[in-house]
N, C-alpha and C positions, 0 to 999 in steps of 0.2 A: 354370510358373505355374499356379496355382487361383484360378478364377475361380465363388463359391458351389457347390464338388467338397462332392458328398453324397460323407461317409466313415463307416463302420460300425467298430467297434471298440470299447477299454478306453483308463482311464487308466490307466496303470503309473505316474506319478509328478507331483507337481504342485507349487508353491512361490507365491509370496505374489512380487505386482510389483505395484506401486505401490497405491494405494489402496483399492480396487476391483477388482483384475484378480490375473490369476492366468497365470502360464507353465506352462502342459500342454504334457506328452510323451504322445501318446497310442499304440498298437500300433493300426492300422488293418488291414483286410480287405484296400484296394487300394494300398495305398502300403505299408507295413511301418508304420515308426515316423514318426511326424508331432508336429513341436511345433507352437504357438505360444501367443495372449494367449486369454485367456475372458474378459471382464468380468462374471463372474457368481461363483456359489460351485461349485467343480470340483463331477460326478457324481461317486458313491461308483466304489471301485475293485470288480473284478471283475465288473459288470454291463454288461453291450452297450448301447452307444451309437449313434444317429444324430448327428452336426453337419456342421454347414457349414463351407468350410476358403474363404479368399482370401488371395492374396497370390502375391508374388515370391518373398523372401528366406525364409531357414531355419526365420525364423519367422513363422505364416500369423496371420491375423486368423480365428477360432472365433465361429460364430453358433449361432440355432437349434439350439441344445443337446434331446435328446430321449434321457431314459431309457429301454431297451426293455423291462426284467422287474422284478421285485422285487429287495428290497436280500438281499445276499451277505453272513454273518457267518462267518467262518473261526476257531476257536477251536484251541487247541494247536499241535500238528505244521503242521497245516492253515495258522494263521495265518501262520507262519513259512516255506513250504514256497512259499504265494503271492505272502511278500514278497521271496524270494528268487526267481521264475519274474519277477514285475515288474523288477527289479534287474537281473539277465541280459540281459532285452530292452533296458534301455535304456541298458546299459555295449558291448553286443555288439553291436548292432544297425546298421548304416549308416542313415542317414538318407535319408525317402522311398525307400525300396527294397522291392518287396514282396517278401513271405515266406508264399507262399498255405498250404504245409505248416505250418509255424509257427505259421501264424494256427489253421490246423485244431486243431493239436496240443494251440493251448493253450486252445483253448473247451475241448476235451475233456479235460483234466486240471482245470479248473475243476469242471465236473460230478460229477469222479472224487474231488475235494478234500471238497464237499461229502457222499459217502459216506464219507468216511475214517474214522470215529470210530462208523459203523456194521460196520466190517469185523471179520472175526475175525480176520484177521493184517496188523493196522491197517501193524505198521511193515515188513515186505515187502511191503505193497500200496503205499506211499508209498516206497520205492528203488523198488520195479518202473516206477511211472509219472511218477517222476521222471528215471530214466537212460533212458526212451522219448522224456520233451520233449525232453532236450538232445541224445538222439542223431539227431533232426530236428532240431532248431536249428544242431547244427553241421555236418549236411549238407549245408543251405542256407547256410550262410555260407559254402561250399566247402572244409569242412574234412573229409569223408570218408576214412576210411581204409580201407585194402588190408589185410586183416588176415592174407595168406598170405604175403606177403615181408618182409624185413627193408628198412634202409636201401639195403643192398649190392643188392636185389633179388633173392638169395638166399632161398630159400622156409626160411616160419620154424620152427624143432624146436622138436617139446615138452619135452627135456629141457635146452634152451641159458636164460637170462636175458639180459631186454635192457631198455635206458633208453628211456625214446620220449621223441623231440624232436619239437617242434610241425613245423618246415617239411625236418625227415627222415625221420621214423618211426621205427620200430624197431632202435636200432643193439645190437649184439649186445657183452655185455658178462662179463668171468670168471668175477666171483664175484656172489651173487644179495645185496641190500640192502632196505632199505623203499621206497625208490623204486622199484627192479624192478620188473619183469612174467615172470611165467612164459609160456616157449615155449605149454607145456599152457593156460593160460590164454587167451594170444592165439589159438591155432588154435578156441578152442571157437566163435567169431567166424565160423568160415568157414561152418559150416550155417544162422548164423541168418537169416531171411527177414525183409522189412520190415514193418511190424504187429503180429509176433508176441511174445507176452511171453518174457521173458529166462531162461533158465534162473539158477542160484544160480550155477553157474561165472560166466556172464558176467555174472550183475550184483557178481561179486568182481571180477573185471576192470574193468568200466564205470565201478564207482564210484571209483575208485583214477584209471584212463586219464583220463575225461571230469574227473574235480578237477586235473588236471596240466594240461588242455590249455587247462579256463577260466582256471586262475591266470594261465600264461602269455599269453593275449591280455588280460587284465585289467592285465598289469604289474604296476605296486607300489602298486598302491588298492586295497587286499584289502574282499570284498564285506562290507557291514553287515548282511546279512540272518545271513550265514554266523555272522559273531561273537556276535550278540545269537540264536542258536538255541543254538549253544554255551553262552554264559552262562545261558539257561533252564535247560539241563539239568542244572548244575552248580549250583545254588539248592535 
């Protein structure tokens, strides 16, 4: 129960309920993901929030709404990149659960979004600090992997091919495919330290690994952010 719980946070998503009012999902500081009603017009997305949360059930009653910065305009990649980190959180997220890393992760890719289109290697600085949010995000949901074994727990070769399932790992497989992962790929896994940016082997790996394991918790509602980046590109 929240009884006027000051919560700090974004709205990642928001929809129109009854007249006047609005169903917010928002990503909080101390809770994770929090819905419920706003009777006002939702904050813009990507900007830090103050509100007041009450209530029992899953969805709180929202007060004292309190923008904390200036408004956020995300253009290109950027736009697309935002709507797809909002989406993520609140397809994958459990409800009220905090996620203090996550929370960190994704102020600071917000910061890093607004430099995007100041960068000289605009599109490997956007895989770089995109395969860094979800590889916190799915830390914290408890999806971390052992990147030195396989399923059998056999330590894994550089020169074998292997399929990774979400709740096995790495099973070791004959011939190598588009699905695959190279042995040599998954081991480059084993030097990296937390923080640090990814070498180009492993964000060949990460981007490939980390799209297989969201599809599969996602099931069979493939993301809209995903489709409609795609269909830009091809325009």
């Amino acid at each position: 129960m929240m009884r006027n719980e000051v919560l700090h946070g974004y709205l990642i998503h928001h929809r129109k309920y009854r007249e006047k009012s609005h169903i917010v999902h928002l990503f909080t500081q101390e809770y994770g993901r929090v819905d419920g009603i706003l009777r006002q017009i939702p904050p813009p997305q990507y900007q830090p929030i103050r509100i007041q949360a009450t209530g029992k059930s899953e969805l709180k009653n929202f007060t004292k709404l309190e923008i904390l910065n200036q408004p956020v305009f995300f253009h290109g990649d950027a736009f697309f990149a935002g709507f797809y980190l909002n989406e993520i959180l609140l397809r994958l997220c459990t409800l009220e659960e905090a996620m203090p890393q996550t929370f960190e992760q994704y102020q600071l890719i917000l910061l890093q979004l607004q430099q995007l289109a100041l960068h000289e290697q605009a599109a490997l600085f956007l895989r770089q600090i995109l395969r860094q949010f979800e590889h916190v995000l799915l830390q914290e949901l408890g999806y971390a992997i052992d990147f030195s074994v396989d399923a059998n727990q056999t330590a894994v070769e550089a020169l074998q091919h292997y399929q990774f399932q979400l709740n096995d790992g790495f099973l070791p497989v004959r011939q190598a495919s588009r699905s695959t992962l190279s042995g040599a790929l998954i081991t480059s896994m084993q030097s990296y330290e937390d923080g640090r940016d990814f070498s180009l082997e492993q964000l060949q790996l990460l981007g490939k690994l980390y799209r297989q394991m969201i599809s599969a918790l996602l099931g069979d509602r493939p993301l809209k952010s995903r489709q409609l980046w795609i269909q830009s590109t091809q325009t």
